[in-house]
mmCIF file of the N, C-alpha and C atoms, coordinates in Angstrom:
data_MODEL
# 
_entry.id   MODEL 
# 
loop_
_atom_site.group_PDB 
_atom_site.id 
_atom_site.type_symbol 
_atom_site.label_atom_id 
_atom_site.label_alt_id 
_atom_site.label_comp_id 
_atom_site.label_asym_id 
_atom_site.label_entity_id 
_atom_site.label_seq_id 
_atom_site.pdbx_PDB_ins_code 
_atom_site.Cartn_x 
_atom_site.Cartn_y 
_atom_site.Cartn_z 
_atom_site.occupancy 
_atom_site.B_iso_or_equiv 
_atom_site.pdbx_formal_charge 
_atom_site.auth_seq_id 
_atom_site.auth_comp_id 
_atom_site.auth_asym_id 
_atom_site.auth_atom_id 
_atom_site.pdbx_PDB_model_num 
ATOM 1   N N  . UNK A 1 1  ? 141.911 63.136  130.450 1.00 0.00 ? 1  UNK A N  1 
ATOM 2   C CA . UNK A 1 1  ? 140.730 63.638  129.781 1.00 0.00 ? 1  UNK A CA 1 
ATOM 3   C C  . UNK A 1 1  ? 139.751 64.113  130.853 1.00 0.00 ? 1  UNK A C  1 
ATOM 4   N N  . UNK A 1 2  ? 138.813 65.564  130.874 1.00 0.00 ? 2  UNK A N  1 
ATOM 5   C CA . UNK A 1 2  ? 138.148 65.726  131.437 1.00 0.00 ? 2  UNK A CA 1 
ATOM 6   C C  . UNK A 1 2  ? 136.833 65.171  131.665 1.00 0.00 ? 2  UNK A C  1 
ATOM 7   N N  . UNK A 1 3  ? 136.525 65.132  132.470 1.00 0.00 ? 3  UNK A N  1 
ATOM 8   C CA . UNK A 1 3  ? 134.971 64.826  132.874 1.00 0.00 ? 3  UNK A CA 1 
ATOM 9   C C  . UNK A 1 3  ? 134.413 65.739  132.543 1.00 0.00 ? 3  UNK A C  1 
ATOM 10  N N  . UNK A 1 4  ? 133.190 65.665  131.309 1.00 0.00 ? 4  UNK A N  1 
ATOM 11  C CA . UNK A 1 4  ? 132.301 66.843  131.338 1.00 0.00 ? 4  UNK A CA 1 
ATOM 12  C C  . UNK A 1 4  ? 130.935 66.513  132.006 1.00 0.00 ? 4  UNK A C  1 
ATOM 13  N N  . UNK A 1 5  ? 130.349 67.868  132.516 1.00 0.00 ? 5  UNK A N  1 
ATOM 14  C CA . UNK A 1 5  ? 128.970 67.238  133.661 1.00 0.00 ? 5  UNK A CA 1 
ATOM 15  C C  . UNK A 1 5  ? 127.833 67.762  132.546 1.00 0.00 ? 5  UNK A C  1 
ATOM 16  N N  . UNK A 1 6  ? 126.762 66.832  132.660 1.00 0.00 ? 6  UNK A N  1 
ATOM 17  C CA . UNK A 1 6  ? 125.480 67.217  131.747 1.00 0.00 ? 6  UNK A CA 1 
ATOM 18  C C  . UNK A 1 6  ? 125.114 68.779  132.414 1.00 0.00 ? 6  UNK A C  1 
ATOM 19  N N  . UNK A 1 7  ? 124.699 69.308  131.482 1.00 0.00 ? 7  UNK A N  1 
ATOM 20  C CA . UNK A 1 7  ? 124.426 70.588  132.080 1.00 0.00 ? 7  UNK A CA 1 
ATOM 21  C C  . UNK A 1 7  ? 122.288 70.596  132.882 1.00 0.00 ? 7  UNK A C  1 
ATOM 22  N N  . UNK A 1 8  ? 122.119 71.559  133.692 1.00 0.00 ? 8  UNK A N  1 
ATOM 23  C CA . UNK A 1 8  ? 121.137 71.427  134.206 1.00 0.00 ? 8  UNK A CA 1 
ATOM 24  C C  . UNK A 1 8  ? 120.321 72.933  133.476 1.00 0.00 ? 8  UNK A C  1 
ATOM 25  N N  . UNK A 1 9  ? 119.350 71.778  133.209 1.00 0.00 ? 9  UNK A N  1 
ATOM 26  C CA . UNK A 1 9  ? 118.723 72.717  132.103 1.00 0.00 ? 9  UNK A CA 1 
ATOM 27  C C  . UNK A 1 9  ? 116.967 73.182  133.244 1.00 0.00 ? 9  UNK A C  1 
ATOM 28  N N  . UNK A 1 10 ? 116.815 74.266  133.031 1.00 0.00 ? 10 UNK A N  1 
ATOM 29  C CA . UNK A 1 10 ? 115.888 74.809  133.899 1.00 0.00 ? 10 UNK A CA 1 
ATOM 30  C C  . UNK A 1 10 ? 114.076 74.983  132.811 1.00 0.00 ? 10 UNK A C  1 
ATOM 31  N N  . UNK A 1 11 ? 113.015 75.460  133.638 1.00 0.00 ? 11 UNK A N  1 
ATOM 32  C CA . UNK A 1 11 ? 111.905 74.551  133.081 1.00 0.00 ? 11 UNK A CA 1 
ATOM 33  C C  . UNK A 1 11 ? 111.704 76.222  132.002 1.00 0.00 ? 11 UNK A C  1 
ATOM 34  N N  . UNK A 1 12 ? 111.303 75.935  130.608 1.00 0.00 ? 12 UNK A N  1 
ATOM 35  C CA . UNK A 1 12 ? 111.067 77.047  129.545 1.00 0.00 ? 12 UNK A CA 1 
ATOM 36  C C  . UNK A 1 12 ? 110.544 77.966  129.968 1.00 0.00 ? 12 UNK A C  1 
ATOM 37  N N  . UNK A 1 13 ? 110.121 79.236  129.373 1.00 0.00 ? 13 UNK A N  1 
ATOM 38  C CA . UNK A 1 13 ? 109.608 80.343  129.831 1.00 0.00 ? 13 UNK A CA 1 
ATOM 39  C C  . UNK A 1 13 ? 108.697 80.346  128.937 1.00 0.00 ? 13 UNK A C  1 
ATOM 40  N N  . UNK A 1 14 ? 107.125 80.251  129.701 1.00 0.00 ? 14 UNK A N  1 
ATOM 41  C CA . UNK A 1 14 ? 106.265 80.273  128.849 1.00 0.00 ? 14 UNK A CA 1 
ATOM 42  C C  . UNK A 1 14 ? 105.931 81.952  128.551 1.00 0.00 ? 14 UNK A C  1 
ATOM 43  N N  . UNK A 1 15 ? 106.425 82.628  128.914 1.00 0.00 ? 15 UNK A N  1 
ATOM 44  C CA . UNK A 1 15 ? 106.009 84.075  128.466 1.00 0.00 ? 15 UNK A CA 1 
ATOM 45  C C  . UNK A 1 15 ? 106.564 84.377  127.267 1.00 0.00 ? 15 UNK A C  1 
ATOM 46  N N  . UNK A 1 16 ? 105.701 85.598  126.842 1.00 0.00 ? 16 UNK A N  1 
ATOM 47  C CA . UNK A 1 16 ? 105.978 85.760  125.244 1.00 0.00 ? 16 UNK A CA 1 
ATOM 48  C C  . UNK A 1 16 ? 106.801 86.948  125.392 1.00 0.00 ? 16 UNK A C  1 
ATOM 49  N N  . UNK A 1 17 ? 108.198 87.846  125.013 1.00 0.00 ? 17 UNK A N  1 
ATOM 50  C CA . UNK A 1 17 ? 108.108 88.792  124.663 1.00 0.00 ? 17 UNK A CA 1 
ATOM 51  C C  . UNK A 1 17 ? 107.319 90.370  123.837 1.00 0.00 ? 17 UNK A C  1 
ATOM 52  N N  . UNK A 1 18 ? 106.474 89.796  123.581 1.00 0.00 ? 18 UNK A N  1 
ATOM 53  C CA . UNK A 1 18 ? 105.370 90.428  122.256 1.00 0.00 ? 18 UNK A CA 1 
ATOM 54  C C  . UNK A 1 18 ? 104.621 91.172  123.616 1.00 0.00 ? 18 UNK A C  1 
ATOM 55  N N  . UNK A 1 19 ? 104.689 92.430  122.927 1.00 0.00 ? 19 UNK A N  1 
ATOM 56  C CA . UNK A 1 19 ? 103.922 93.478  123.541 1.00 0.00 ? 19 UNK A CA 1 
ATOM 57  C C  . UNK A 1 19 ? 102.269 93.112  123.028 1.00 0.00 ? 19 UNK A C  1 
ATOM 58  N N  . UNK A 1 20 ? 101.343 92.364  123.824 1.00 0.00 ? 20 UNK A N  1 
ATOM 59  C CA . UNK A 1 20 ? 99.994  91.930  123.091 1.00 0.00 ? 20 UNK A CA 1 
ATOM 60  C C  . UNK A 1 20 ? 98.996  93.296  123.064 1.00 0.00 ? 20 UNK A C  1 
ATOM 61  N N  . UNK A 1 21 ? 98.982  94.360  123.546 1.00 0.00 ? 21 UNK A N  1 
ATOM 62  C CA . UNK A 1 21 ? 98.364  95.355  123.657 1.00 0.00 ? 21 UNK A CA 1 
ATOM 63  C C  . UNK A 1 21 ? 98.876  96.259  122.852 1.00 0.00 ? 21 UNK A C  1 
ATOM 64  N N  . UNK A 1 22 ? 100.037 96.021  122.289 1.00 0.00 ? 22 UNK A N  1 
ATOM 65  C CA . UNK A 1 22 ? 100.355 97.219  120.750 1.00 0.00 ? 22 UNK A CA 1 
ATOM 66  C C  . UNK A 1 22 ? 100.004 96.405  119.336 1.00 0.00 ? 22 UNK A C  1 
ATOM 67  N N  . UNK A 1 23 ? 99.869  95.095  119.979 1.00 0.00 ? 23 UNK A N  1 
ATOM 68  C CA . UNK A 1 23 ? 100.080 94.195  118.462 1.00 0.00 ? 23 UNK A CA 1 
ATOM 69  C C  . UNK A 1 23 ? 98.145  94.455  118.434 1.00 0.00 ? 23 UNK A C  1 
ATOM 70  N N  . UNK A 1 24 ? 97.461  94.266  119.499 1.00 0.00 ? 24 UNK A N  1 
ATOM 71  C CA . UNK A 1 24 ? 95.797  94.307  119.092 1.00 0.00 ? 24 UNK A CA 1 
ATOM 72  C C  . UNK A 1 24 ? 95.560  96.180  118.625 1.00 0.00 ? 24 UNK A C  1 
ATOM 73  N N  . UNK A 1 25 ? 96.039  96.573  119.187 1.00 0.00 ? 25 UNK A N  1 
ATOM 74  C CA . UNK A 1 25 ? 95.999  98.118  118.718 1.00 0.00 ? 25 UNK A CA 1 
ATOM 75  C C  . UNK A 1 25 ? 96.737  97.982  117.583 1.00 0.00 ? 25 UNK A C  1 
ATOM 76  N N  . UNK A 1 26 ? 97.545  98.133  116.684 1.00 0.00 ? 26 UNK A N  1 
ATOM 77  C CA . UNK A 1 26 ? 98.098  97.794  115.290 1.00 0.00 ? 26 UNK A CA 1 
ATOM 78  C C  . UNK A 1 26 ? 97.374  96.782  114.592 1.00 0.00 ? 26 UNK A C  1 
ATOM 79  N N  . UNK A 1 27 ? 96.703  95.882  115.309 1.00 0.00 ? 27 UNK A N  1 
ATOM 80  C CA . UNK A 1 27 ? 95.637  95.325  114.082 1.00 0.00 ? 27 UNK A CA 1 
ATOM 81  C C  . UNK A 1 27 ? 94.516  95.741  114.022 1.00 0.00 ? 27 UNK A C  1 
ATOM 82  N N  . UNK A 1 28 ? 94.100  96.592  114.994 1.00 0.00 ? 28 UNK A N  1 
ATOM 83  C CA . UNK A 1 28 ? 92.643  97.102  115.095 1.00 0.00 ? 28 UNK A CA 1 
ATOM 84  C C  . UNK A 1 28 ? 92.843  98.205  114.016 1.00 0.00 ? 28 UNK A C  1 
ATOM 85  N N  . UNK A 1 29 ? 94.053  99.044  114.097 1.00 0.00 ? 29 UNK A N  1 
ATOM 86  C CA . UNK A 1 29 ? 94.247  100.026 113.177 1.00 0.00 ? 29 UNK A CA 1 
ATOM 87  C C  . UNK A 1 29 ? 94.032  99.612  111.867 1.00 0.00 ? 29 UNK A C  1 
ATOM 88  N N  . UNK A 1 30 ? 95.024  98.443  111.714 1.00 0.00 ? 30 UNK A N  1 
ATOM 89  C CA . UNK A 1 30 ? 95.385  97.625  110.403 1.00 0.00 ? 30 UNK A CA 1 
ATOM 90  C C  . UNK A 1 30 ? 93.164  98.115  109.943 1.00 0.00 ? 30 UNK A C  1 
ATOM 91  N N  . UNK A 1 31 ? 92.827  96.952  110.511 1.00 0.00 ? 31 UNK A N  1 
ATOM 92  C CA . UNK A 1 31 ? 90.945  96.630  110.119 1.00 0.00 ? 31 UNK A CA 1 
ATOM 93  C C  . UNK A 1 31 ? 90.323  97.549  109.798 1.00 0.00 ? 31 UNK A C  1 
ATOM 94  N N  . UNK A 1 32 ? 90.695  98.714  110.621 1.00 0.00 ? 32 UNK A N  1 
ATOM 95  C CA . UNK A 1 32 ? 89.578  100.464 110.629 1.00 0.00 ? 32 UNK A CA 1 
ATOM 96  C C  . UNK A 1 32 ? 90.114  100.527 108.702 1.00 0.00 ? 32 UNK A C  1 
ATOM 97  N N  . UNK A 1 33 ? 91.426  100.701 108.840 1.00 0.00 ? 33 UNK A N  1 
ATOM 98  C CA . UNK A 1 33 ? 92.166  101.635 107.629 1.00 0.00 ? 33 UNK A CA 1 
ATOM 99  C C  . UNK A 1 33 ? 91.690  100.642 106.519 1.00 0.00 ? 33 UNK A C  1 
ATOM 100 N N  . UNK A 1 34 ? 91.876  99.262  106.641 1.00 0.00 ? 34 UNK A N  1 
ATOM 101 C CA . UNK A 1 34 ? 91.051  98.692  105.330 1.00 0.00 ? 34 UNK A CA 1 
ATOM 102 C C  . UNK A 1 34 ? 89.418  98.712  104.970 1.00 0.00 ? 34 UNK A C  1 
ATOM 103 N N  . UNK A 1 35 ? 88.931  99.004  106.337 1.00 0.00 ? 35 UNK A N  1 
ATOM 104 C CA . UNK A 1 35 ? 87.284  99.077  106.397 1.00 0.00 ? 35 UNK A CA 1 
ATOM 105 C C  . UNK A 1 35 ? 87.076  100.322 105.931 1.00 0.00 ? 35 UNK A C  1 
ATOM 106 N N  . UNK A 1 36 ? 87.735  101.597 106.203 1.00 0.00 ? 36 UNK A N  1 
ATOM 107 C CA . UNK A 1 36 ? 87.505  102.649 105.382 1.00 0.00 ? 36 UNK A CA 1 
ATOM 108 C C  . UNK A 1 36 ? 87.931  102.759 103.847 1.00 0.00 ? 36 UNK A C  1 
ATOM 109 N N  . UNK A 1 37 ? 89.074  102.220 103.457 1.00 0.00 ? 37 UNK A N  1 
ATOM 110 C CA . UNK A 1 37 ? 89.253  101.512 101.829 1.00 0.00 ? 37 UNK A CA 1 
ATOM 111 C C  . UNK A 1 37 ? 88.371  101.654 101.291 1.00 0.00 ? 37 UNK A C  1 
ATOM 112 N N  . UNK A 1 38 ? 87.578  100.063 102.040 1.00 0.00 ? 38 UNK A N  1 
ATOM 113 C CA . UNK A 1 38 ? 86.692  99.513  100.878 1.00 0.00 ? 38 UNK A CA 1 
ATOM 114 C C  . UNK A 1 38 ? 85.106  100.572 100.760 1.00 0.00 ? 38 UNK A C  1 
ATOM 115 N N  . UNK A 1 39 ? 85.112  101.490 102.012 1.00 0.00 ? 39 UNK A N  1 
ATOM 116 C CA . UNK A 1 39 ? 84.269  102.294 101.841 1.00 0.00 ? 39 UNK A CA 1 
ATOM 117 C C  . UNK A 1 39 ? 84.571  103.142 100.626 1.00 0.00 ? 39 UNK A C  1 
ATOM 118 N N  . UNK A 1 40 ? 85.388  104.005 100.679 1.00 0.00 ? 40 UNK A N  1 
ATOM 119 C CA . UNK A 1 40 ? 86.181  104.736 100.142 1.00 0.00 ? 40 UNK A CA 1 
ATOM 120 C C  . UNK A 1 40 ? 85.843  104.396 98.183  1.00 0.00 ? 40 UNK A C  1 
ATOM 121 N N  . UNK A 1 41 ? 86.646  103.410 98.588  1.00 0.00 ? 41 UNK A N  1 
ATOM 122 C CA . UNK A 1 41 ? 86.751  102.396 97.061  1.00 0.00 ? 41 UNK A CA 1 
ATOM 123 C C  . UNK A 1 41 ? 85.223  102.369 96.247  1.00 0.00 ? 41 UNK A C  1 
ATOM 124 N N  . UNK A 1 42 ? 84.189  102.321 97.238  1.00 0.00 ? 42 UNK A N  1 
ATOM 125 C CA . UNK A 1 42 ? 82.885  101.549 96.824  1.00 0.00 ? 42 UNK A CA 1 
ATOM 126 C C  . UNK A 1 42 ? 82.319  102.942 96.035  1.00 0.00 ? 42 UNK A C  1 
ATOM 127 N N  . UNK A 1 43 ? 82.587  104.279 97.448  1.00 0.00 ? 43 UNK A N  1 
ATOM 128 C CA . UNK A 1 43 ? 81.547  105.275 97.006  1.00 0.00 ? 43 UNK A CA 1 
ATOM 129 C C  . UNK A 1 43 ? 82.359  106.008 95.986  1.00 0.00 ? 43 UNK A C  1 
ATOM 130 N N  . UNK A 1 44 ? 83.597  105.805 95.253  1.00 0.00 ? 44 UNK A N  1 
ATOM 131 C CA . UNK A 1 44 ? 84.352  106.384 93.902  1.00 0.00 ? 44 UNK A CA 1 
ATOM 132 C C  . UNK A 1 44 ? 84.054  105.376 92.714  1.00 0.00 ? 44 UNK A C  1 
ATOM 133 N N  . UNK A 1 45 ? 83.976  104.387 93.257  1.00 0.00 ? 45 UNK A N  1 
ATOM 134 C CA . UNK A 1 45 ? 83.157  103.562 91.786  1.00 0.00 ? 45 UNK A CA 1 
ATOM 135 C C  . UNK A 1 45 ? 81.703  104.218 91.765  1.00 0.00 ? 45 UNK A C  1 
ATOM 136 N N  . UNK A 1 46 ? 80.805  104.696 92.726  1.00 0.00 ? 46 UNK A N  1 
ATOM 137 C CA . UNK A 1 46 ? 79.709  105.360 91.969  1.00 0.00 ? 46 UNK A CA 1 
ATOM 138 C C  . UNK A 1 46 ? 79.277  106.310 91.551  1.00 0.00 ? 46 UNK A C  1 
ATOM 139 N N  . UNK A 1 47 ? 80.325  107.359 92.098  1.00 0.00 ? 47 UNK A N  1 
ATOM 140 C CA . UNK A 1 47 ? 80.269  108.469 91.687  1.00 0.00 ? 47 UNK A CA 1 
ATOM 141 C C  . UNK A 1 47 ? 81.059  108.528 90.225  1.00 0.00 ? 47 UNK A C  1 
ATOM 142 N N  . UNK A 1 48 ? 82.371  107.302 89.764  1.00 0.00 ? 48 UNK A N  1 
ATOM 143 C CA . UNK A 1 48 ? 82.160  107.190 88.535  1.00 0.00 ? 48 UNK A CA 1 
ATOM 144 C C  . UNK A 1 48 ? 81.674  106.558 87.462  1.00 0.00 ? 48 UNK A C  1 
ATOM 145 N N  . UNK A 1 49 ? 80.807  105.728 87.976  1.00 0.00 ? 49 UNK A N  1 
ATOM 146 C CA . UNK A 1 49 ? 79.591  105.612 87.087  1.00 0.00 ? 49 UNK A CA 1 
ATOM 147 C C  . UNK A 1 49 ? 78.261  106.592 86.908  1.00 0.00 ? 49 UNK A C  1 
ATOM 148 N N  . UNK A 1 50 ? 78.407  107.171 87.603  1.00 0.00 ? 50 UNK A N  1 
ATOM 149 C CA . UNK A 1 50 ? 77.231  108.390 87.185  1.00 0.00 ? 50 UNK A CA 1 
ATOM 150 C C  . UNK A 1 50 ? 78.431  109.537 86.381  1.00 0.00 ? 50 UNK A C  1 
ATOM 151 N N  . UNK A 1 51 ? 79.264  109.357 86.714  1.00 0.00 ? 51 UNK A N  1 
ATOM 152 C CA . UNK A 1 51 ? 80.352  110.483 86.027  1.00 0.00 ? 51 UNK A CA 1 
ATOM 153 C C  . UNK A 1 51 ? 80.499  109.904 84.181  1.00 0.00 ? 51 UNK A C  1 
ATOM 154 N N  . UNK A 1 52 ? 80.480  108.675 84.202  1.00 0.00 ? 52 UNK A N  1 
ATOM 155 C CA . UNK A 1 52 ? 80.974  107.925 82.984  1.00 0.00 ? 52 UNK A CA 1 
ATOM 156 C C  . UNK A 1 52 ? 79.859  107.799 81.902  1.00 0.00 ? 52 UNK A C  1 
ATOM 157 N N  . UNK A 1 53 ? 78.719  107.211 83.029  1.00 0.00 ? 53 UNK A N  1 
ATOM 158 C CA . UNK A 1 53 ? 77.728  106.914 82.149  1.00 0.00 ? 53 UNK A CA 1 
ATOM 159 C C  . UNK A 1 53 ? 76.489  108.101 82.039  1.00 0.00 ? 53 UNK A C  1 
ATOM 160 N N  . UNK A 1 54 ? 76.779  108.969 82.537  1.00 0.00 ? 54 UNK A N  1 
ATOM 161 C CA . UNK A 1 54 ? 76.094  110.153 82.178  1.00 0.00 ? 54 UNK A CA 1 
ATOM 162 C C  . UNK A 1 54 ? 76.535  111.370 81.881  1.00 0.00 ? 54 UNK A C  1 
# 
């Protein structure tokens, strides 16, 4: 029967793969595109209430 040897395990890699400078640029985008939405959203609800109710 063989001898098996514990294997030598080396210290983790704390680095991330993740590109962090496309992921903050893709959420900054993400924020603009919903911040213009709710602009968007706000000034068509009043233009149809002056459309509706007058």
């Amino acid at each position: 029967m063989a001898k098996t040897h514990a294997q030598h395990h080396t210290d983790p890699v704390l680095e991330s793969g993740m590109d962090y400078a496309e992921h903050e640029k893709t959420y900054n985008g993400f924020i603009t595109g919903v911040k213009w939405s709710v602009y968007g959203i706000a000034a068509l609800m009043v233009v149809l209430y002056f459309v509706v109710i007058h």
